[in-house]
Biopython code that builds the backbone (N, CA, C, O; Angstrom):
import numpy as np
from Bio.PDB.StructureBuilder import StructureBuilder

atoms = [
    (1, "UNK", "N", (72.355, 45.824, 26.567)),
    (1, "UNK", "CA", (71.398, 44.772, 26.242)),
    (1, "UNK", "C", (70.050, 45.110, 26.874)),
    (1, "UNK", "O", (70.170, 45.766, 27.908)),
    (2, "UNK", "N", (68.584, 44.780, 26.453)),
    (2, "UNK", "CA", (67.344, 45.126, 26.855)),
    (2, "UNK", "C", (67.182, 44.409, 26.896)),
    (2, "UNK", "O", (67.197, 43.476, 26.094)),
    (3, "UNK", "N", (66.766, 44.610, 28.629)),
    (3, "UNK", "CA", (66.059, 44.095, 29.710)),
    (3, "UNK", "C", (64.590, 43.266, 28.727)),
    (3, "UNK", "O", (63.779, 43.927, 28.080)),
    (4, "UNK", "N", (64.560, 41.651, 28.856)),
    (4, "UNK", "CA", (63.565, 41.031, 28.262)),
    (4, "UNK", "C", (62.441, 40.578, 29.134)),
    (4, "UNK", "O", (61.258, 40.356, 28.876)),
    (5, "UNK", "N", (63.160, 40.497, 30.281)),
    (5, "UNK", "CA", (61.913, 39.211, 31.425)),
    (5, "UNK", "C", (61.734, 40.727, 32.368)),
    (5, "UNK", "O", (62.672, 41.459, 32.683)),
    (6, "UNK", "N", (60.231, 40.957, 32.712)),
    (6, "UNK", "CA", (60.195, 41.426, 33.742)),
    (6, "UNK", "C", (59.904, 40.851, 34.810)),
    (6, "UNK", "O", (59.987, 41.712, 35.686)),
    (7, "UNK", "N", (59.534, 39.647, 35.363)),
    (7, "UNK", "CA", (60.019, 39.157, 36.193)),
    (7, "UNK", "C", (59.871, 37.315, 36.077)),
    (7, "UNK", "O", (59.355, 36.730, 35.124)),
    (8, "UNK", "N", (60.581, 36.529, 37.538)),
    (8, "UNK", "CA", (60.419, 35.155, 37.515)),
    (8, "UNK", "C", (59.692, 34.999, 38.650)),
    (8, "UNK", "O", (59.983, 35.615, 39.675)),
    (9, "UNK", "N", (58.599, 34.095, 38.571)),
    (9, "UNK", "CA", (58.002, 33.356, 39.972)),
    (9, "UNK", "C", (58.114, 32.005, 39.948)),
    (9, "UNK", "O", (57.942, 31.412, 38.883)),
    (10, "UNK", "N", (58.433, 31.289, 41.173)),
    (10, "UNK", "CA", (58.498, 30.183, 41.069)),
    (10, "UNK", "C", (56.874, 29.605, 41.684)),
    (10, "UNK", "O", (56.422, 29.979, 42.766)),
    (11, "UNK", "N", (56.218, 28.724, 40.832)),
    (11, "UNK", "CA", (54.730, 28.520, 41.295)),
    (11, "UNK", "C", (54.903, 26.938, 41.716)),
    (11, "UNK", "O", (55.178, 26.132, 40.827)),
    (12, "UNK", "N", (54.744, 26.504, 43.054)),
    (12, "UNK", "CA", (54.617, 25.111, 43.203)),
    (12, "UNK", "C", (53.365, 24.317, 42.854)),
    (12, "UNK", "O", (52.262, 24.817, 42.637)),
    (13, "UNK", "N", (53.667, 23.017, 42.826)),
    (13, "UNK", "CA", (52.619, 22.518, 42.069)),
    (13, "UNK", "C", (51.750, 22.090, 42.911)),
    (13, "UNK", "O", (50.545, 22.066, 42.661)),
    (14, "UNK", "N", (52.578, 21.473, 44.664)),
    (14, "UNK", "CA", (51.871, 20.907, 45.758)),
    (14, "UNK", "C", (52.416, 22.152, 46.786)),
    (14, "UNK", "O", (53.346, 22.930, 46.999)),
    (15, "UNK", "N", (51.024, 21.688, 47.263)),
    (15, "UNK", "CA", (51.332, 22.621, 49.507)),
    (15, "UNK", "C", (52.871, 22.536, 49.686)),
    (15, "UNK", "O", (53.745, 23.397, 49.789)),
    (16, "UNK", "N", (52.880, 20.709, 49.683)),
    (16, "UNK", "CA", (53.998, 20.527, 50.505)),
    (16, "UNK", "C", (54.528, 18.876, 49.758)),
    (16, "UNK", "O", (54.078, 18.238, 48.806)),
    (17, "UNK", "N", (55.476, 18.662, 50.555)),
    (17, "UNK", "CA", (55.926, 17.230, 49.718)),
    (17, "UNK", "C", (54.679, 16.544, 49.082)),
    (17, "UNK", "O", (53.581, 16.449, 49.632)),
    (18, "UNK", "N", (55.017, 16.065, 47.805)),
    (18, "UNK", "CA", (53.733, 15.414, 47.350)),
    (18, "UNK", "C", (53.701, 13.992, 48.109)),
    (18, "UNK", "O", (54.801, 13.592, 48.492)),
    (19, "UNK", "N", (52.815, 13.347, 48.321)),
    (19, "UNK", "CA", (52.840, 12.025, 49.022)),
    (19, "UNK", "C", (53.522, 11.030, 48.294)),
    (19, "UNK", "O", (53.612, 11.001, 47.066)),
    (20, "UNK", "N", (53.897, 10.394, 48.912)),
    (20, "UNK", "CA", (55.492, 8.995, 48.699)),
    (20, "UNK", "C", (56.619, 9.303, 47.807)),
    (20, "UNK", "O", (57.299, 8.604, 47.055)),
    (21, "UNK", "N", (56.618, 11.296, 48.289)),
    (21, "UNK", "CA", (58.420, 11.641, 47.853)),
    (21, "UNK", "C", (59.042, 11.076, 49.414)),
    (21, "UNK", "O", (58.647, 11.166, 50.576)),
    (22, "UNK", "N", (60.440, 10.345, 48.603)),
    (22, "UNK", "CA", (61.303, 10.046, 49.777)),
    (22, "UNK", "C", (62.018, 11.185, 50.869)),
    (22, "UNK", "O", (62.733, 12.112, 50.487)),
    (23, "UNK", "N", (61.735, 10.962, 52.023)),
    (23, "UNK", "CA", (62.718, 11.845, 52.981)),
    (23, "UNK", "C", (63.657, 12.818, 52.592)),
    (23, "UNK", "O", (63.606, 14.045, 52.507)),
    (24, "UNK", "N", (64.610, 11.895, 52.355)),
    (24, "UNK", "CA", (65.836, 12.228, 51.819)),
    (24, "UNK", "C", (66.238, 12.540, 50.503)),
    (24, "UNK", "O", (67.426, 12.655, 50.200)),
    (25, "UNK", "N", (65.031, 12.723, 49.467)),
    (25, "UNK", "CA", (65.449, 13.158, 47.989)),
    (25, "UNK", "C", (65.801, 15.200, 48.580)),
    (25, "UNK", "O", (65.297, 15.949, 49.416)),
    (26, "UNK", "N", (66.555, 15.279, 47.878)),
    (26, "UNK", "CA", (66.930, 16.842, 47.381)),
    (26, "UNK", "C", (67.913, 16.740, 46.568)),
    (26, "UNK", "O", (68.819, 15.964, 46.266)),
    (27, "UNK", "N", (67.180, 18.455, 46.103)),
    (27, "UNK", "CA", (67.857, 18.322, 44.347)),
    (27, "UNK", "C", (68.894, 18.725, 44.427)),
    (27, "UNK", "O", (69.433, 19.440, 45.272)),
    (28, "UNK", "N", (69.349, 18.127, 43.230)),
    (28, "UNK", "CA", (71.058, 18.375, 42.761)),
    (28, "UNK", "C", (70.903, 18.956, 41.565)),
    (28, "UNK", "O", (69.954, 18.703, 40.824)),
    (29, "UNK", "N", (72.260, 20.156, 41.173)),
    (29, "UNK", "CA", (72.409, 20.463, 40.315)),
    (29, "UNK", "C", (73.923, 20.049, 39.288)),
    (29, "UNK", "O", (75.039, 20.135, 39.800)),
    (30, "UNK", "N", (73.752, 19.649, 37.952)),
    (30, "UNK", "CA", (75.256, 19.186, 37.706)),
    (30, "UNK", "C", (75.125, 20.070, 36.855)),
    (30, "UNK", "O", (74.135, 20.396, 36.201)),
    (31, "UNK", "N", (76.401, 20.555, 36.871)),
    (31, "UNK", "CA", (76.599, 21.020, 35.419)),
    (31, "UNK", "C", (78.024, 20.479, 34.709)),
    (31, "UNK", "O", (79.146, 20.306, 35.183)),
    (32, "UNK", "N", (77.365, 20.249, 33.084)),
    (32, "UNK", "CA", (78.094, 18.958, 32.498)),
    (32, "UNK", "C", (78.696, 19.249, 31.313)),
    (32, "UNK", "O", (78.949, 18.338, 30.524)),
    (33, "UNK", "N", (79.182, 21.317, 30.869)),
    (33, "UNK", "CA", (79.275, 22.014, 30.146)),
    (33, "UNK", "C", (81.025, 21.376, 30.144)),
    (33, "UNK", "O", (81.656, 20.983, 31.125)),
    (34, "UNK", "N", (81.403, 21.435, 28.958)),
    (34, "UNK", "CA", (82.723, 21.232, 28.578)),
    (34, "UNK", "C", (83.479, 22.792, 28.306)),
    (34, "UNK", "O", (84.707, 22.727, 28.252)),
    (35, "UNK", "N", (83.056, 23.761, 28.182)),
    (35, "UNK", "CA", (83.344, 25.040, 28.269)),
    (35, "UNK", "C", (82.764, 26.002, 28.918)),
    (35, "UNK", "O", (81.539, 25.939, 28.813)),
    (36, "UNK", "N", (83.301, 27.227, 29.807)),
    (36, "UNK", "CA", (82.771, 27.561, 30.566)),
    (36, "UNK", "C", (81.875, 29.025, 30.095)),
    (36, "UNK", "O", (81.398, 29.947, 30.756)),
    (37, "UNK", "N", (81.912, 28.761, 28.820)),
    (37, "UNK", "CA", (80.763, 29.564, 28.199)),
    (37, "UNK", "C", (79.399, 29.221, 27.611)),
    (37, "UNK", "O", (78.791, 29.887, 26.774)),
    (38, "UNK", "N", (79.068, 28.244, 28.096)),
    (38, "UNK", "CA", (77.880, 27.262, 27.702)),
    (38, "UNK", "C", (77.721, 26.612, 28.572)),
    (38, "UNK", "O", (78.394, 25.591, 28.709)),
    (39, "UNK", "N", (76.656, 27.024, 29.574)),
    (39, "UNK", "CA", (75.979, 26.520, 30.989)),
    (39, "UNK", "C", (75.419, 24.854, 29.911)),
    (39, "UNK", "O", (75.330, 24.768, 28.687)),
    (40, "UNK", "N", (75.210, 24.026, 30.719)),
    (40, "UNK", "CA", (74.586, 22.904, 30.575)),
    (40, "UNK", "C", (74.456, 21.776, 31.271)),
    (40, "UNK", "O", (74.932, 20.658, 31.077)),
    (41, "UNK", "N", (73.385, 22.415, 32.546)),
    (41, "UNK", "CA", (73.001, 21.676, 33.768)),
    (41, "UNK", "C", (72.002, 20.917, 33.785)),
    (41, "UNK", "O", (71.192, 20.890, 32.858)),
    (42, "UNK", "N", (71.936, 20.385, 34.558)),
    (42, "UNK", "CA", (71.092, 18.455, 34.726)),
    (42, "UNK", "C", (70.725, 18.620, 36.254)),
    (42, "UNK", "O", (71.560, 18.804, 37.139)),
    (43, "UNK", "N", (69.262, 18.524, 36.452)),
    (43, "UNK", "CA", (68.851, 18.821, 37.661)),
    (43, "UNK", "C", (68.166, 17.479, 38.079)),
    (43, "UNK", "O", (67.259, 17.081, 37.348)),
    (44, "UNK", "N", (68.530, 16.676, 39.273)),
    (44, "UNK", "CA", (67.889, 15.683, 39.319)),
    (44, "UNK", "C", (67.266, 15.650, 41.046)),
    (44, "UNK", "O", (67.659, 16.701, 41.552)),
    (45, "UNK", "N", (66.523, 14.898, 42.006)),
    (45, "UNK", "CA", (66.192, 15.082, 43.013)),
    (45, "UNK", "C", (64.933, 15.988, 43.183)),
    (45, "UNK", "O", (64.879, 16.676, 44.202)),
    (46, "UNK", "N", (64.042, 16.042, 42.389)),
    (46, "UNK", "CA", (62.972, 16.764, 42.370)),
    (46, "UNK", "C", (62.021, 16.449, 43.342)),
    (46, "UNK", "O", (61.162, 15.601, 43.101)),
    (47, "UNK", "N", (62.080, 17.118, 44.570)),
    (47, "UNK", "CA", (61.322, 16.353, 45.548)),
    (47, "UNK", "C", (59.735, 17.572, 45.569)),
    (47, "UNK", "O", (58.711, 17.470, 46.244)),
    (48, "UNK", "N", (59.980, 18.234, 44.932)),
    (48, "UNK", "CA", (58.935, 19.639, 45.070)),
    (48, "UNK", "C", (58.820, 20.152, 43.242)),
    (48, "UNK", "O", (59.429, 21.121, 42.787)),
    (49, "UNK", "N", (57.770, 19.106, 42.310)),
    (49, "UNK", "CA", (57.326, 19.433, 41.497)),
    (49, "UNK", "C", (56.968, 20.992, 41.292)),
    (49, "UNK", "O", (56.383, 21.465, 42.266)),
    (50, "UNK", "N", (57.253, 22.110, 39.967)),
    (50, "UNK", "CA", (56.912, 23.234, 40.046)),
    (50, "UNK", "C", (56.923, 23.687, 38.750)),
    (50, "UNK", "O", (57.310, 23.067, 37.759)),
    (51, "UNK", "N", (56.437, 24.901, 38.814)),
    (51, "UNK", "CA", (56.601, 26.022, 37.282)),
    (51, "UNK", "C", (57.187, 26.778, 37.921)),
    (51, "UNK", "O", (57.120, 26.959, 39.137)),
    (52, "UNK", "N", (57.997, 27.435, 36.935)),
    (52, "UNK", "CA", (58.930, 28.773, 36.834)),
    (52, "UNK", "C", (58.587, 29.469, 35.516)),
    (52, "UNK", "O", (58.768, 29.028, 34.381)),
    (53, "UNK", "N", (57.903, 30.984, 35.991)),
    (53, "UNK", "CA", (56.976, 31.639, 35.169)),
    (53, "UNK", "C", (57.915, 32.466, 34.688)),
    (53, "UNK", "O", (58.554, 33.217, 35.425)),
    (54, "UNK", "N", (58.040, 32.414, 33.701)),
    (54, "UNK", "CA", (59.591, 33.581, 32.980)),
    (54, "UNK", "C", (58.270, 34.665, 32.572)),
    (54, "UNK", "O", (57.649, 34.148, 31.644)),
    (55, "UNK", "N", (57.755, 35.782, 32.910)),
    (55, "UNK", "CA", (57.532, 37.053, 32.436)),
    (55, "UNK", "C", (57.621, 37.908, 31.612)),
    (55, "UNK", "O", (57.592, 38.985, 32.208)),
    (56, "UNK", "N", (57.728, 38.073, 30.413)),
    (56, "UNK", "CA", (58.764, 39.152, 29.260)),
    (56, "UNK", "C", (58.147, 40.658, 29.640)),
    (56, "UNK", "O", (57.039, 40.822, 30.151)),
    (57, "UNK", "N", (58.809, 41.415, 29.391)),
    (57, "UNK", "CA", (58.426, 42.930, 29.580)),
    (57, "UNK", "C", (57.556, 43.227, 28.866)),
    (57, "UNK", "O", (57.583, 44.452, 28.987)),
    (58, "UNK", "N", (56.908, 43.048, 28.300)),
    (58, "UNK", "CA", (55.908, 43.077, 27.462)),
    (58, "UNK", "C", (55.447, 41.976, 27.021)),
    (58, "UNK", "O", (55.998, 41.403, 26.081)),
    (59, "UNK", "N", (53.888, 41.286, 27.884)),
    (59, "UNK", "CA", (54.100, 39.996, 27.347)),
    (59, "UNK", "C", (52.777, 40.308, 26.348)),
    (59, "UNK", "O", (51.990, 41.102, 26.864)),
    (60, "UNK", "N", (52.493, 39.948, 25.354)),
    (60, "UNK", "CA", (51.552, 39.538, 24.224)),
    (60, "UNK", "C", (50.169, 38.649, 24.177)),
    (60, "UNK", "O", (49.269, 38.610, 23.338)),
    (61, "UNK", "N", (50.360, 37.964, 25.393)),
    (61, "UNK", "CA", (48.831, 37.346, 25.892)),
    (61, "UNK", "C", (49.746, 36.011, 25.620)),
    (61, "UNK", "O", (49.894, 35.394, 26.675)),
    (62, "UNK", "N", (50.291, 35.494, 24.693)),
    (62, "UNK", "CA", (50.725, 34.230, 24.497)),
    (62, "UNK", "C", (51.882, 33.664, 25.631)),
    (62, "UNK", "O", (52.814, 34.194, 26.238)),
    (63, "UNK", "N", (51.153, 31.959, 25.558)),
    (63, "UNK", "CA", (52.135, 31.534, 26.481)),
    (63, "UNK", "C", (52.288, 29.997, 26.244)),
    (63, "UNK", "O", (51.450, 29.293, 25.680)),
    (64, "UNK", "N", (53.830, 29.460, 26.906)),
    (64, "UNK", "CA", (53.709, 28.055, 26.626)),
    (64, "UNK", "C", (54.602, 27.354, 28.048)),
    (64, "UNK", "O", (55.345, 27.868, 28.885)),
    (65, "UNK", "N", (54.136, 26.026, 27.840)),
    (65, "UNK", "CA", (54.575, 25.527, 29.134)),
    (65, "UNK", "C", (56.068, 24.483, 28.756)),
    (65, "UNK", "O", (55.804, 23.336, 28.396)),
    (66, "UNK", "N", (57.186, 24.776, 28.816)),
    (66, "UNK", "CA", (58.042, 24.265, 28.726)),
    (66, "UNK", "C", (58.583, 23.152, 29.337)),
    (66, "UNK", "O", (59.341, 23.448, 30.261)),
    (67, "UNK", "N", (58.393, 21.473, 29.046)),
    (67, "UNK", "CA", (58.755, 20.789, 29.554)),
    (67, "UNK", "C", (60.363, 19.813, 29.355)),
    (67, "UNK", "O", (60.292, 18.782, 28.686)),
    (68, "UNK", "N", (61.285, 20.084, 29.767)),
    (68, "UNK", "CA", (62.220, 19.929, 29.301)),
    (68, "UNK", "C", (62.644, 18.344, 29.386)),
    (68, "UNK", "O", (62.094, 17.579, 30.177)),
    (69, "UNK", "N", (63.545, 17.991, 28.603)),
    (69, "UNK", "CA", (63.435, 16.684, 28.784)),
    (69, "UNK", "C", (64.786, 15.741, 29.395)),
    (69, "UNK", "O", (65.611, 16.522, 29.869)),
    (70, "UNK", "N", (65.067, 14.840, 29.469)),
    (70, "UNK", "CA", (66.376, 14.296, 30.002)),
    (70, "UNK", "C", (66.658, 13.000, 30.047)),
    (70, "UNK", "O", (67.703, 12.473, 30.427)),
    (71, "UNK", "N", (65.487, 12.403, 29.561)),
    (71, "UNK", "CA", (65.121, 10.755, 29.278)),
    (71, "UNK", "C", (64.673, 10.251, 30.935)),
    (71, "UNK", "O", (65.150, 9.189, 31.336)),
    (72, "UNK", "N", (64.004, 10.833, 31.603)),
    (72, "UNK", "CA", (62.917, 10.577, 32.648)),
    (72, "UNK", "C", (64.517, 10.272, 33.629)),
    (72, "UNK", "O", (64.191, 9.813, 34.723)),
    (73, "UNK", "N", (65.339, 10.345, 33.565)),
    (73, "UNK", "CA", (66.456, 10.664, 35.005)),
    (73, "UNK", "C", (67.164, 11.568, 35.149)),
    (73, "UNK", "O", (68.072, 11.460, 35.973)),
    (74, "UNK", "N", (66.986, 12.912, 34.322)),
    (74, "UNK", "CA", (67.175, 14.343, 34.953)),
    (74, "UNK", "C", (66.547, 14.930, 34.136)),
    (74, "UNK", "O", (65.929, 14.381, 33.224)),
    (75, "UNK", "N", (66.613, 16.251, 34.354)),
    (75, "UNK", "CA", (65.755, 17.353, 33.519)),
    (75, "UNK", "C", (66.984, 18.568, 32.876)),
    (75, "UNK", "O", (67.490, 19.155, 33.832)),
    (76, "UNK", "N", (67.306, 18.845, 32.105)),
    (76, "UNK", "CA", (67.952, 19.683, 31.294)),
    (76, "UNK", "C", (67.330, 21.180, 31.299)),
    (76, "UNK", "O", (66.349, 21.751, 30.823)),
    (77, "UNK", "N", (68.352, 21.464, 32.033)),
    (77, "UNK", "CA", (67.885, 23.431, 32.704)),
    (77, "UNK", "C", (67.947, 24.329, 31.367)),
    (77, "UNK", "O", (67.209, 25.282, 31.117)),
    (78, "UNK", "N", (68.785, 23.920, 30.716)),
    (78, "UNK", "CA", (69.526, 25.467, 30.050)),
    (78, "UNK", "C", (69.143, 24.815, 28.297)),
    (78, "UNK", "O", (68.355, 25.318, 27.497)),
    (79, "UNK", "N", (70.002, 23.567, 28.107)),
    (79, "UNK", "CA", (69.449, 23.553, 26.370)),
    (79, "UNK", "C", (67.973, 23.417, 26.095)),
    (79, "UNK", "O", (67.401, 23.896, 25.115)),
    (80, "UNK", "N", (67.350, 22.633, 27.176)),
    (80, "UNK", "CA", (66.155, 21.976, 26.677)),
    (80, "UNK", "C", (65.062, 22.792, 26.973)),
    (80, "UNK", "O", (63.992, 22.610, 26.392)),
    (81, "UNK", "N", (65.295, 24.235, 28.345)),
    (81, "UNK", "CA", (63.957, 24.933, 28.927)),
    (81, "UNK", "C", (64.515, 26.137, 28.843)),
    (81, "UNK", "O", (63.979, 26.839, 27.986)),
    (82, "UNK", "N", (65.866, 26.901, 29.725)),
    (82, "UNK", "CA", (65.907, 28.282, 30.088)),
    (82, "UNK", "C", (66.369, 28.669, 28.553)),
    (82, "UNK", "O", (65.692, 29.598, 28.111)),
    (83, "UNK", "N", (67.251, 28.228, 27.744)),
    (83, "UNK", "CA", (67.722, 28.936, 26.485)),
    (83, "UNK", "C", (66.231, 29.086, 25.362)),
    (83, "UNK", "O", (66.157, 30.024, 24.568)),
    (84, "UNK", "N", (65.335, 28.215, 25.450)),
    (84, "UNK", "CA", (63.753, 28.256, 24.789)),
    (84, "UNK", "C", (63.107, 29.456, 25.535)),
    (84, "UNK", "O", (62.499, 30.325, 24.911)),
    (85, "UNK", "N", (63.283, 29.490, 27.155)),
    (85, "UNK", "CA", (62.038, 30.373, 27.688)),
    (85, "UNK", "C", (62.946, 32.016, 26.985)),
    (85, "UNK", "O", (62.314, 32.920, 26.438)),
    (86, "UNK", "N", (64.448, 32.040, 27.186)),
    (86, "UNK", "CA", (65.494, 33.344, 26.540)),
    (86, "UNK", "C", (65.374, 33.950, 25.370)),
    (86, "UNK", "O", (65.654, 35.136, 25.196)),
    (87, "UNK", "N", (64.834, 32.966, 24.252)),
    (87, "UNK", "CA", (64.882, 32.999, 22.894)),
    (87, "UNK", "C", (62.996, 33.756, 22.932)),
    (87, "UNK", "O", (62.799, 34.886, 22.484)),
    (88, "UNK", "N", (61.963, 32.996, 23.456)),
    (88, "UNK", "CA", (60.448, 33.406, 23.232)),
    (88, "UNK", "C", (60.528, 34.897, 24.019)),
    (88, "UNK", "O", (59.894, 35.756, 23.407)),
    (89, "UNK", "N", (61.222, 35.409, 25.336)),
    (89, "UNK", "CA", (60.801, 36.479, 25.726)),
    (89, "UNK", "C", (60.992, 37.747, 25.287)),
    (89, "UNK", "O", (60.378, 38.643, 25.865)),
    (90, "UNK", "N", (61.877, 38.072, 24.181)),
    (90, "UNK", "CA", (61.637, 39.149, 23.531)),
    (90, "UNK", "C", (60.365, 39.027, 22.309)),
    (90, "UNK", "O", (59.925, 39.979, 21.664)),
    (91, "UNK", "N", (59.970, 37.735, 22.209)),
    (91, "UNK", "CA", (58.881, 37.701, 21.469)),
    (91, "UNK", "C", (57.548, 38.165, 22.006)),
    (91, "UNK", "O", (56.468, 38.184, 21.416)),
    (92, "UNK", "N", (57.770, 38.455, 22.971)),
    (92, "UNK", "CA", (56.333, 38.454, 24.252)),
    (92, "UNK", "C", (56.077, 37.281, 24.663)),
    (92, "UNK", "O", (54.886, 37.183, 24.957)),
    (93, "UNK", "N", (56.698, 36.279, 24.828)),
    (93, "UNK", "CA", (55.690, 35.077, 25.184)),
    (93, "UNK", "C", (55.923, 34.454, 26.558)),
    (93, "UNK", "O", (57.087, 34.185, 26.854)),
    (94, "UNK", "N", (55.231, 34.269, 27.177)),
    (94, "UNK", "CA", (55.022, 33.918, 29.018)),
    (94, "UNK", "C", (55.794, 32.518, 28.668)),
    (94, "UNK", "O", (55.368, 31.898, 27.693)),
    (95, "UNK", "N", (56.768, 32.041, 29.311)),
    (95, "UNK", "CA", (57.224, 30.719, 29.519)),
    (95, "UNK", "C", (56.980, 30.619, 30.942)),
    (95, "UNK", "O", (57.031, 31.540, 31.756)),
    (96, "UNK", "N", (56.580, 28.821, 31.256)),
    (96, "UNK", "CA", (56.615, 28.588, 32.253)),
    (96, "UNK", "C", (57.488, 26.931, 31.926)),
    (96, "UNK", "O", (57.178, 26.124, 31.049)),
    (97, "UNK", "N", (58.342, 26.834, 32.694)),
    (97, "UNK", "CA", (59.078, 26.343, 33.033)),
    (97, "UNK", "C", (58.828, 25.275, 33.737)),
    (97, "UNK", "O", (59.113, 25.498, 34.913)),
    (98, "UNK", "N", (58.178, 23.552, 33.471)),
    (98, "UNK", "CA", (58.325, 22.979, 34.223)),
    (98, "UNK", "C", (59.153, 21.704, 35.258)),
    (98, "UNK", "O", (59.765, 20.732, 34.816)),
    (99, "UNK", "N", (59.060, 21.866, 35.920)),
    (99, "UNK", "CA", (60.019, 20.548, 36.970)),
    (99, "UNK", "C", (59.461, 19.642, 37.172)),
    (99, "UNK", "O", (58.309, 19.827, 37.562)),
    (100, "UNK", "N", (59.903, 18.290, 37.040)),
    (100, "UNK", "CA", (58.872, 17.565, 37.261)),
    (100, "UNK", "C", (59.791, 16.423, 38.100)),
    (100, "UNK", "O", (61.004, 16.237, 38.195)),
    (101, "UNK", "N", (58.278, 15.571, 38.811)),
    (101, "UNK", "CA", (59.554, 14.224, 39.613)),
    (101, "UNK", "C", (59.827, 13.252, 38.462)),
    (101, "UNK", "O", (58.970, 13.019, 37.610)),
    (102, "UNK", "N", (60.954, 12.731, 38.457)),
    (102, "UNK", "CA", (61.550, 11.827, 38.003)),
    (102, "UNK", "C", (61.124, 10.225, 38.690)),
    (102, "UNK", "O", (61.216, 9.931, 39.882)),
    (103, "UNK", "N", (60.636, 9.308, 37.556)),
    (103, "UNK", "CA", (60.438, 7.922, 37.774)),
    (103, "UNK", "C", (61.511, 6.973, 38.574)),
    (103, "UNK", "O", (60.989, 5.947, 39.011)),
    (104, "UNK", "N", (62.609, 7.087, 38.790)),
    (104, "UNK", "CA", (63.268, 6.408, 39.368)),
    (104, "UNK", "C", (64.362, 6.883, 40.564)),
    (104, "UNK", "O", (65.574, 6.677, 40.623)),
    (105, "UNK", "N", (63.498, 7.575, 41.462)),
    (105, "UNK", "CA", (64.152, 8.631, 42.575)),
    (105, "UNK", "C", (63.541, 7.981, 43.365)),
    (105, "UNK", "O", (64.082, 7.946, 44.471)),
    (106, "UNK", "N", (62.273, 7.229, 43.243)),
    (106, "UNK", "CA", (62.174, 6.635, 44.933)),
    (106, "UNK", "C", (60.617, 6.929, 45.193)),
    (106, "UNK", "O", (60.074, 6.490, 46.207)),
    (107, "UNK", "N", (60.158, 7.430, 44.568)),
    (107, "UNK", "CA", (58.610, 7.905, 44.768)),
    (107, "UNK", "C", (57.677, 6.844, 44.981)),
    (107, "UNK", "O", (57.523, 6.104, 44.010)),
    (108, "UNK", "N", (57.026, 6.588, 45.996)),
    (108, "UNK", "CA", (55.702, 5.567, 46.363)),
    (108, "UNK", "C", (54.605, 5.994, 45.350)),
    (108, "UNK", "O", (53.987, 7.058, 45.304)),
    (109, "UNK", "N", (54.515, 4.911, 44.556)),
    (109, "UNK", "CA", (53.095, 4.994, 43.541)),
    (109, "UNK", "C", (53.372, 5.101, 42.550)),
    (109, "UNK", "O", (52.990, 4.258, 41.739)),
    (110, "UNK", "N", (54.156, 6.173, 42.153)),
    (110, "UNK", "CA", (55.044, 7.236, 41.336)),
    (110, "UNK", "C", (53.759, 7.982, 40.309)),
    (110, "UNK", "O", (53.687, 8.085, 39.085)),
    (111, "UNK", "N", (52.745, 8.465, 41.503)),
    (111, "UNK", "CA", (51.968, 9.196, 40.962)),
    (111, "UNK", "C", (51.975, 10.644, 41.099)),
    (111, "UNK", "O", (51.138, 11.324, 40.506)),
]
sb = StructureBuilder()
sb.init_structure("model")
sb.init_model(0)
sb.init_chain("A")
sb.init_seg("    ")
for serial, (resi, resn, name, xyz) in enumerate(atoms, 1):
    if name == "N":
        sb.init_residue(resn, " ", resi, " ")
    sb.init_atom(name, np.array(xyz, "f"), 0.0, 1.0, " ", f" {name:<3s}", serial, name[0])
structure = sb.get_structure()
C-alpha cells in the first residue's frame, strides 16, 4: 500500500487551557464499533481545542478544514473526520482536523 500522509501535526488552538474549561474535564475516547473492523470512536472531554494537520505526500496547494460532527456532545473521529481526511490524501489535499469544546462539559461563558 502507498504511503499517502507524509506527516501529522497536532496544532493547538490556545497556549494553555482556554479560560472557564473545568479542572477536571479530560478527554475520553469511546469506541462504539459493533465490529472490530470498523473503528467508530466518539471523543468527548475536549478540554484543549485543536487542529490535526493530516499532510499528503504530495500535497497540491489545496486544503480543507474538517469539522466533524456529533450533535454538540461528542465529536466523531473516524466516520465523520479521519475516514474524509484518508479518502482526500491521495488526492493531495491538506486536511486539518478539527476538535472542538463541546457546549455541555462545563465551560464558563461557553465561549
Amino acid at each position: 500500500m502507498a504511503k499517502t500522509v507524509q506527516h501529522e501535526a497536532v496544532l493547538p488552538l490556545w497556549d494553555e487551557r482556554p479560560p472557564g474549561t473545568p479542572a477536571d474535564l479530560t478527554p475520553d475516547i469511546e469506541e462504539r464499533s459493533a465490529t472490530p473492523f470498523r473503528a467508530n470512536r466518539a471523543m468527548t472531554g475536549i478540554a484543549m481545542p485543536g487542529l490535526t494537520a493530516w499532510v499528503p505526500e504530495r500535497p497540491n496547494g489545496t486544503s480543507i478544514v474538517i469539522a466533524p460532527g456529533g450533535s454538540y456532545r461528542r465529536i466523531v473521529l473516524d466516520k465523520e473526520g479521519l475516514e474524509i481526511a484518508k479518502a482526500l490524501a491521495p488526492l493531495g489535499v491538506t486536511c486539518f482536523l478539527l476538535s472542538y469544546r463541546l457546549p455541555d462539559e462545563g465551560h464558563a461563558g461557553r465561549g
